[in-house]
C-alpha positions in Angstrom: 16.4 183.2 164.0 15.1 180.2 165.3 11.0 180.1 165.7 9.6 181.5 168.8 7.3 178.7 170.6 5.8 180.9 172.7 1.6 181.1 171.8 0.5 184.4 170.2 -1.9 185.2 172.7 0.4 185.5 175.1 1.3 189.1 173.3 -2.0 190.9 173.3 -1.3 193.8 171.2 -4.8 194.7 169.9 -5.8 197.1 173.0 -3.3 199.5 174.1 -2.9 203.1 174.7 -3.9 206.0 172.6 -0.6 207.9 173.0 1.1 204.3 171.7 -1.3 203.9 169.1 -0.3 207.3 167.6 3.6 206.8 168.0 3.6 203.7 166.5 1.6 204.4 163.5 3.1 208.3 162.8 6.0 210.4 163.2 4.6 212.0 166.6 6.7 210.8 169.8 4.8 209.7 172.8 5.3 212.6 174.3 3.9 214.8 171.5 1.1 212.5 171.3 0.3 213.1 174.9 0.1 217.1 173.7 -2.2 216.6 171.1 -4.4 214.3 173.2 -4.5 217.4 176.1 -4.7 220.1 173.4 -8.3 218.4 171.8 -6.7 217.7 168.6 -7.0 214.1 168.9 -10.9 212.2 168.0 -11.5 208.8 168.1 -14.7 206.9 166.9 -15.7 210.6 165.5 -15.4 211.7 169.5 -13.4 214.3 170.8 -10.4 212.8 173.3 -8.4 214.4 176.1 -7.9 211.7 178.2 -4.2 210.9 178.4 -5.3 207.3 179.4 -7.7 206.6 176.7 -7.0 202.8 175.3 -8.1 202.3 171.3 -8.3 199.2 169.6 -6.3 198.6 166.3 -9.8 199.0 164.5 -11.3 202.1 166.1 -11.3 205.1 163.6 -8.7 207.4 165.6 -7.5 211.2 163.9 -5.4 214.0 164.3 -7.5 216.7 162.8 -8.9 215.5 159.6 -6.2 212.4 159.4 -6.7 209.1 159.6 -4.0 207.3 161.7 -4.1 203.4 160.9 -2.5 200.7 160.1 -2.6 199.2 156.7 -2.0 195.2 157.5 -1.4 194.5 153.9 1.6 197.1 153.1 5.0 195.7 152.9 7.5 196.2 156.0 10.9 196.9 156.2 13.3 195.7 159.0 17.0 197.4 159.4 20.3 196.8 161.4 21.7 199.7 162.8 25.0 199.8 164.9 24.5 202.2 167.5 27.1 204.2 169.1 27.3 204.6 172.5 26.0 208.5 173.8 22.5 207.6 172.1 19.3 207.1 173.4 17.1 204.7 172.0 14.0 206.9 172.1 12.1 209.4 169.5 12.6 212.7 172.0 14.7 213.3 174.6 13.5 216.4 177.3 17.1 217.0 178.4 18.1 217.4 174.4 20.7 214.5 174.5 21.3 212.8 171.1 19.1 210.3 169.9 19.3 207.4 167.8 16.8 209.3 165.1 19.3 211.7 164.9 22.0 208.9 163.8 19.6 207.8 161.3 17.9 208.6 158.1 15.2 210.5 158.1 13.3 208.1 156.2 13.5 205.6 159.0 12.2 208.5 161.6 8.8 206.4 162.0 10.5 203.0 162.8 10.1 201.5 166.3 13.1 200.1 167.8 12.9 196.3 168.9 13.9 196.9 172.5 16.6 199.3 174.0 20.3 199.7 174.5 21.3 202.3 177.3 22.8 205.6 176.8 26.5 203.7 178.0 25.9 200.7 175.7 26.4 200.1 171.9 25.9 197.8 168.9 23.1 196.2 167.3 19.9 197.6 167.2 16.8 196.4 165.0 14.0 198.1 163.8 10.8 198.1 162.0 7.6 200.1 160.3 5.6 197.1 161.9 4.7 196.9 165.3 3.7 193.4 165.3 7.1 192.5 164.2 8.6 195.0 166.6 6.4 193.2 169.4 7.0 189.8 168.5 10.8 190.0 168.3 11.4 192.0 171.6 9.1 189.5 173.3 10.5 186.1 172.3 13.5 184.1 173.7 15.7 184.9 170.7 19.2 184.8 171.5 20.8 187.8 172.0 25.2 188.1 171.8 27.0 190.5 173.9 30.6 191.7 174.3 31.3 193.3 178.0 34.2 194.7 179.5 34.0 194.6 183.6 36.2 196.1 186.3 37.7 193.3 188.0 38.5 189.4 188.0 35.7 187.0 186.9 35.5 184.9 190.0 33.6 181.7 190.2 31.0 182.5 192.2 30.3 184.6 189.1 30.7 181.8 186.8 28.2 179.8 189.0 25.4 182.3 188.6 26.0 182.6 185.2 25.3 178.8 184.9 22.5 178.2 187.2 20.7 181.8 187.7 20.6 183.7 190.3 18.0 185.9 192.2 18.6 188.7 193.3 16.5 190.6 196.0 18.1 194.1 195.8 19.3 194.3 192.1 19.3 198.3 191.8 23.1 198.3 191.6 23.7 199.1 188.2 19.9 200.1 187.5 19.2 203.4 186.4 18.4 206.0 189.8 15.0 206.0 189.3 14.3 202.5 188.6 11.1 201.0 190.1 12.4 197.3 189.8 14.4 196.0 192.5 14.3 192.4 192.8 15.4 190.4 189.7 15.8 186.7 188.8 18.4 185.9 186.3 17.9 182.8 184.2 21.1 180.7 183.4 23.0 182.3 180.4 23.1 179.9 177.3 26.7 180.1 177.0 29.6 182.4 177.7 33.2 182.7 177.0 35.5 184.3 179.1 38.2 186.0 176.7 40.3 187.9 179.5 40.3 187.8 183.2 42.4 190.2 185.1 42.5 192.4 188.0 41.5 195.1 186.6 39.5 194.4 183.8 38.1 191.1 182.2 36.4 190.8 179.0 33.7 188.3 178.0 31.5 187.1 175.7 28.0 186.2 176.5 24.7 184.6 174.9 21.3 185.2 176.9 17.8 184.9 175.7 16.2 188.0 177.9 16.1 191.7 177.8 15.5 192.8 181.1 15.8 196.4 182.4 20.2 196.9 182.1 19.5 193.4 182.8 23.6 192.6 182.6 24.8 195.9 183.8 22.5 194.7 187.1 24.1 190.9 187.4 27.7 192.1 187.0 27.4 195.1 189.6 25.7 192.7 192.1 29.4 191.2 192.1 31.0 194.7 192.5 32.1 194.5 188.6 31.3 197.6 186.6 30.3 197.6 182.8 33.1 199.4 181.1 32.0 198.3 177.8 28.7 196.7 176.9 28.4 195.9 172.7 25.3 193.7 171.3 26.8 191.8 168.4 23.8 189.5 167.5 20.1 189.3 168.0 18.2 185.9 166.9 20.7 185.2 164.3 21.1 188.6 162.7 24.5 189.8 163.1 26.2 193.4 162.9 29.4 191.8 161.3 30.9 194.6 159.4 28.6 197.4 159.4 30.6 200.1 160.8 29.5 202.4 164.1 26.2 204.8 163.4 25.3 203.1 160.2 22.5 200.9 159.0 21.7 198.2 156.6 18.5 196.0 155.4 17.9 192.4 156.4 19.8 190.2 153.7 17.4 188.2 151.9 18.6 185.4 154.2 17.4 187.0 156.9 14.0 187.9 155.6 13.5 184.7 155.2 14.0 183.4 158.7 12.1 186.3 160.1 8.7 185.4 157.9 9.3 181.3 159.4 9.5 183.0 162.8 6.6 184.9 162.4 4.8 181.8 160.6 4.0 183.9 157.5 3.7 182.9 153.4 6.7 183.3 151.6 5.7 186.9 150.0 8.6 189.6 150.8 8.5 191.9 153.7 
């Protein structure tokens, strides 16, 4: 991973809502947070809470009951790879009963916060931590993220032009999701690409960008009238899936430990 310059206080992650206080620091989803909020089993500061839009700070004494949610800054903090398969959603609950990626994996890692998303339709790496500032950091820096897509059609080079000088696009809901509230979209020059098979009917390519907009790829390639057949992350900031087979997971190698504590400028204790 190569260190993010961006200035800390540019993530400001010590306010934020109650509901995402208690799903990142327990095993309650969002969701289920937002029940025990409305059903008065939530107290914060020693005051009873049933305002779904209460905001807590990270040192505010906040409890389900007679537990203390918090989180301890000094414990140690895991990272893992997992290769996600495609028919997964990257979310702790989901209403219409669809599989999730918690049900892929352990049940030890039911707390950890994905860094990010990959749709329903999409596959491959995934990381994700017990630490939210980790989590935070990561999904909010320029890291360099590796995909492998398979589109509907040739690769022209009008497409090849936006891919090296960006592109705006004022109506970029073809390929969004239905409901999607964002419409117009800028897309920054990708850092490289490598088109691997052009064809009529399908091409394949391989490309490096350093943003994770909303289906932010699905979105450029449909704005062409070229479908995402096949959309597979294969790297993220220098950590790889390489071999790890579909629905399994791994730790960071010690390697990669290593260039996540320069990243996020701490000592050289373990993580």
């Amino acid at each position: 991973m190569k260190k993010d310059t961006k200035k800390s206080d540019e993530i400001p992650y010590e306010v934020m809502r109650l509901n995402k206080f208690l799903s990142h620091n327990s095993n309650y989803s969002r969701r289920e947070a937002d029940k025990l909020i409305a059903d008065g089993l939530v107290r914060v500061n020693n005051k009873l809470i049933t305002d779904l839009a209460t905001k807590v700070k990270t040192t505010d004494k906040v409890e389900i009951g007679k537990k203390i949610i918090k989180e301890d800054k000094n414990r140690m903090y895991t990272v893992i790879v997992y290769n996600k398969p495609k028919g997964e959603i990257v979310t702790k609950s989901d209403p219409q009963g669809r599989k999730t990626i918690y049900d892929g994996l352990e049940a030890k890692y039911k707390h950890f916060l994905s860094v990010g998303r990959l749709d329903y339709s999409s596959e491959g790496l995934l990381l994700l931590s017990d630490s939210v500032d980790i989590v935070n950091k990561l999904m909010h820096s320029d890291l360099e993220r590796v995909y492998k897509i398979k589109v509907s059609g040739f690769i022209t080079p009008k497409v090849e032009e936006a891919m090296q000088k960006g592109i705006t696009i004022e109506d970029a809901t073809k390929g969004a999701y239905s409901k999607t509230k964002i419409k117009s979209m800028h897309f920054a020059p990708f850092l490289a690409y490598d088109i691997q098979a052009n064809g009529e009917k399908i091409s394949k390519i391989k490309v490096v960008i350093n943003e994770g907009k909303n289906r932010e790829l699905r979105r450029f390639f449909a704005h062409f009238n070229l479908d995402v057949m096949d959309l597979k992350r294969l790297e993220y900031g220098g950590v790889s899936l390489n071999n790890l087979p579909t629905g399994k997971s791994r730790f960071l190698t010690k390697d990669e430990y290593k260039n996540l504590r320069i990243f996020m400028n701490e000592d050289d204790r373990s993580i």
